[in-house]
OpenMM code with the backbone's topology and positions (N, CA, C; nanometers):
from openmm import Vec3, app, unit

residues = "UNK UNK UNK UNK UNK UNK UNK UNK UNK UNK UNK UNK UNK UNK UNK UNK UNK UNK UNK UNK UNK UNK UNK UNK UNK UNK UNK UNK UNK UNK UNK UNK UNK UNK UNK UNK UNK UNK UNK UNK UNK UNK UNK UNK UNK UNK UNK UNK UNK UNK".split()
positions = [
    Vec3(10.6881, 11.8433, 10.8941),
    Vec3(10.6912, 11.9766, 10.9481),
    Vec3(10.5602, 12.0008, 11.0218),
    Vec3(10.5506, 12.1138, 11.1401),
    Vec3(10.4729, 12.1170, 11.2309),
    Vec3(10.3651, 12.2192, 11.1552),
    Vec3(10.2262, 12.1898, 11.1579),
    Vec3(10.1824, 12.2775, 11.0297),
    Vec3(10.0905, 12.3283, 11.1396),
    Vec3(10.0103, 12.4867, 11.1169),
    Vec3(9.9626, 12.5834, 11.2277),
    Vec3(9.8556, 12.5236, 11.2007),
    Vec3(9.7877, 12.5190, 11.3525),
    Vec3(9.6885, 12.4113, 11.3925),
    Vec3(9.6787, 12.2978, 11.4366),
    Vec3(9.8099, 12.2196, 11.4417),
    Vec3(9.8135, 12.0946, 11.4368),
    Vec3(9.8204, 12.0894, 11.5676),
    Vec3(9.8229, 11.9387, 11.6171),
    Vec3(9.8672, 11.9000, 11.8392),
    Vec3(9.9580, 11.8051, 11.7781),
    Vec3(9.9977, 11.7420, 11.8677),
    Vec3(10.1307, 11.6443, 11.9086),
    Vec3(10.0626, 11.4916, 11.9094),
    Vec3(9.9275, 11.5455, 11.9582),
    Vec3(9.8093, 11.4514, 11.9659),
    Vec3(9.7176, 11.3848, 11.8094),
    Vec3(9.7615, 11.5022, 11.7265),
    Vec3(9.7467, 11.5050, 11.5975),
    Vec3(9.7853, 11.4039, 11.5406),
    Vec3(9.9604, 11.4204, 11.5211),
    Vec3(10.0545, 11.3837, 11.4484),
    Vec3(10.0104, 11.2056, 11.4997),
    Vec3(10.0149, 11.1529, 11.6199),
    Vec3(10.0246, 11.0714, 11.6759),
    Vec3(9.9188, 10.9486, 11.6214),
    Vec3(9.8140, 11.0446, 11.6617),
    Vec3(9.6761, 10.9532, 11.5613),
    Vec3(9.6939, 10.9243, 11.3972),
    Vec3(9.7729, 11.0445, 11.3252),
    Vec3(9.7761, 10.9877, 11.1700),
    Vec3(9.8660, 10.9137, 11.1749),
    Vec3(9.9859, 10.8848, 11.2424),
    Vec3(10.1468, 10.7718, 11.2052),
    Vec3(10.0766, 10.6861, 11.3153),
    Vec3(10.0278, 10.6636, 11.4146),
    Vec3(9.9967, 10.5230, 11.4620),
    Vec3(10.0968, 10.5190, 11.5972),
    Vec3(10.1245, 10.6426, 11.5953),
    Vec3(10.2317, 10.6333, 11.7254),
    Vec3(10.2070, 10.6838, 11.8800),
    Vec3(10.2526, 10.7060, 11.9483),
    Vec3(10.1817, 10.7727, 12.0939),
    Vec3(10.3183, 10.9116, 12.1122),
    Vec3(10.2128, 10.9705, 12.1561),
    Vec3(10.2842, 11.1491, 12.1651),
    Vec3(10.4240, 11.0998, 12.2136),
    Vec3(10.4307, 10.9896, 12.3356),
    Vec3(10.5422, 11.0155, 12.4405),
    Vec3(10.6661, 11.0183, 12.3501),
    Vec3(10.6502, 10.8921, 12.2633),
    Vec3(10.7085, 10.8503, 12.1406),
    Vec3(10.7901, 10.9426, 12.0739),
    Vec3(10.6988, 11.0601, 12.0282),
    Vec3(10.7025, 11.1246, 11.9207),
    Vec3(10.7742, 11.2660, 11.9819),
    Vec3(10.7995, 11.2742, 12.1437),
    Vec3(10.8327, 11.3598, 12.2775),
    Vec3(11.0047, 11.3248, 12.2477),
    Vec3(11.0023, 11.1377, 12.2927),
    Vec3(11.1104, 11.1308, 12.3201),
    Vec3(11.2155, 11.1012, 12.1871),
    Vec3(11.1864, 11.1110, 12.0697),
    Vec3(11.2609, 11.0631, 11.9856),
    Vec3(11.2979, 11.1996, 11.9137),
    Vec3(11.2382, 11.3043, 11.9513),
    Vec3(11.2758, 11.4646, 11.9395),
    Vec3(11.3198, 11.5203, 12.0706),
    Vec3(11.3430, 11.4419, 12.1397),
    Vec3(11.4216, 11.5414, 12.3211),
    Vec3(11.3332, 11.6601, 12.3248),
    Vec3(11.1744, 11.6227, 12.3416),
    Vec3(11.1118, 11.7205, 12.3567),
    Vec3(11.0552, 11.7306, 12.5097),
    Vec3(11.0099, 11.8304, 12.6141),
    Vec3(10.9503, 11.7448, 12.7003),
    Vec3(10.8132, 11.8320, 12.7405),
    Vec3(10.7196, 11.7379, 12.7708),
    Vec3(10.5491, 11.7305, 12.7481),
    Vec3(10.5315, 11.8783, 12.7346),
    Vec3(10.5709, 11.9554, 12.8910),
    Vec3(10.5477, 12.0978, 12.8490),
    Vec3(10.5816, 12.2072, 12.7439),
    Vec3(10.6570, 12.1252, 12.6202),
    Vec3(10.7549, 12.2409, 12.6139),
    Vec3(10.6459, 12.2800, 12.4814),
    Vec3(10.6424, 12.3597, 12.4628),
    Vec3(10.5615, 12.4365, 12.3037),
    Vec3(10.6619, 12.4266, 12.1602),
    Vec3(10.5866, 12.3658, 12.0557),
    Vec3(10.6010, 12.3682, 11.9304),
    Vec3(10.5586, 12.4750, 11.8426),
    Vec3(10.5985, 12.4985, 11.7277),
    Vec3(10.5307, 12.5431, 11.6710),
    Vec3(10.5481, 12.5389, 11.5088),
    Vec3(10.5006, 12.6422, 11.4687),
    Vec3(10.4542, 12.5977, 11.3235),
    Vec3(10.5459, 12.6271, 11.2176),
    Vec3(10.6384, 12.5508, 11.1215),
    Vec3(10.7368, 12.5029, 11.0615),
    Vec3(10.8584, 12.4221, 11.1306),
    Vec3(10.8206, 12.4097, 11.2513),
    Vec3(10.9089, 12.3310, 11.3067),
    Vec3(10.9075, 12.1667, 11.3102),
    Vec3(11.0294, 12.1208, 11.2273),
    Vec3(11.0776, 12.0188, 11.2062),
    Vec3(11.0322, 11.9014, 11.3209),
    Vec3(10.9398, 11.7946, 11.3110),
    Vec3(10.9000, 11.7057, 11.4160),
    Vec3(10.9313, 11.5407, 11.3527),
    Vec3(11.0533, 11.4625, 11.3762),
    Vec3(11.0888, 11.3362, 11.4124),
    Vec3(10.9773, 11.2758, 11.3943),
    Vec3(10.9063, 11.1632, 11.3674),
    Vec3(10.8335, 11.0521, 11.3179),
    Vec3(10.8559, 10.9361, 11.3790),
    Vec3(10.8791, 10.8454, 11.4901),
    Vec3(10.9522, 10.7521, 11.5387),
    Vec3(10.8854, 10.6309, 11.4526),
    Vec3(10.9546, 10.5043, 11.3796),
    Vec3(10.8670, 10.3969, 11.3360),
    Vec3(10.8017, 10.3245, 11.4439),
    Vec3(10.6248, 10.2727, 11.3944),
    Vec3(10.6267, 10.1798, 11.4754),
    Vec3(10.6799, 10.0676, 11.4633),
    Vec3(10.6582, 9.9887, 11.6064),
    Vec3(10.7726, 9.8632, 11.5914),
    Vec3(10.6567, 9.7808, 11.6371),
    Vec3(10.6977, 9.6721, 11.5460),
    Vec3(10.6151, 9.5201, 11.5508),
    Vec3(10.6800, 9.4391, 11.6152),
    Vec3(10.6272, 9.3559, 11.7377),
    Vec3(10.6787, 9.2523, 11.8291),
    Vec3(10.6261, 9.0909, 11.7551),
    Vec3(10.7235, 9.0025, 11.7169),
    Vec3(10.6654, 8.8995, 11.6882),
    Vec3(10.6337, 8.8092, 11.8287),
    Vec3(10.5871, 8.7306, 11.8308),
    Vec3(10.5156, 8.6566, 11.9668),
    Vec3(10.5868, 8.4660, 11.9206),
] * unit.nanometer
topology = app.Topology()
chain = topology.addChain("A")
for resn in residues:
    res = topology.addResidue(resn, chain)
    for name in ("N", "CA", "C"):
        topology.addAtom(name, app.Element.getBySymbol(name[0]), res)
């Protein structure tokens, strides 16, 4: 949940993920405003083996 205070930029740095990520796996888009108790998607990161 979206807790008051938080950025998008936030969330991104503690799960290891990048905002766009965390944009597109909630059909959110860059401009649009969040806010606070609102439900925010987590996308996993994904590991590429080589």
């Amino acid at each position: 949940m979206f807790s008051k205070g938080e950025t998008l930029d936030d969330l991104a740095q503690r799960y290891d993920v990048t905002v766009q990520s965390i944009l597109f796996s909630n059909e959110l888009e860059s401009n649009q405003n969040v806010h606070e108790g609102q439900v925010i998607y987590i996308p996993k990161a994904v590991a590429y083996k080589n």
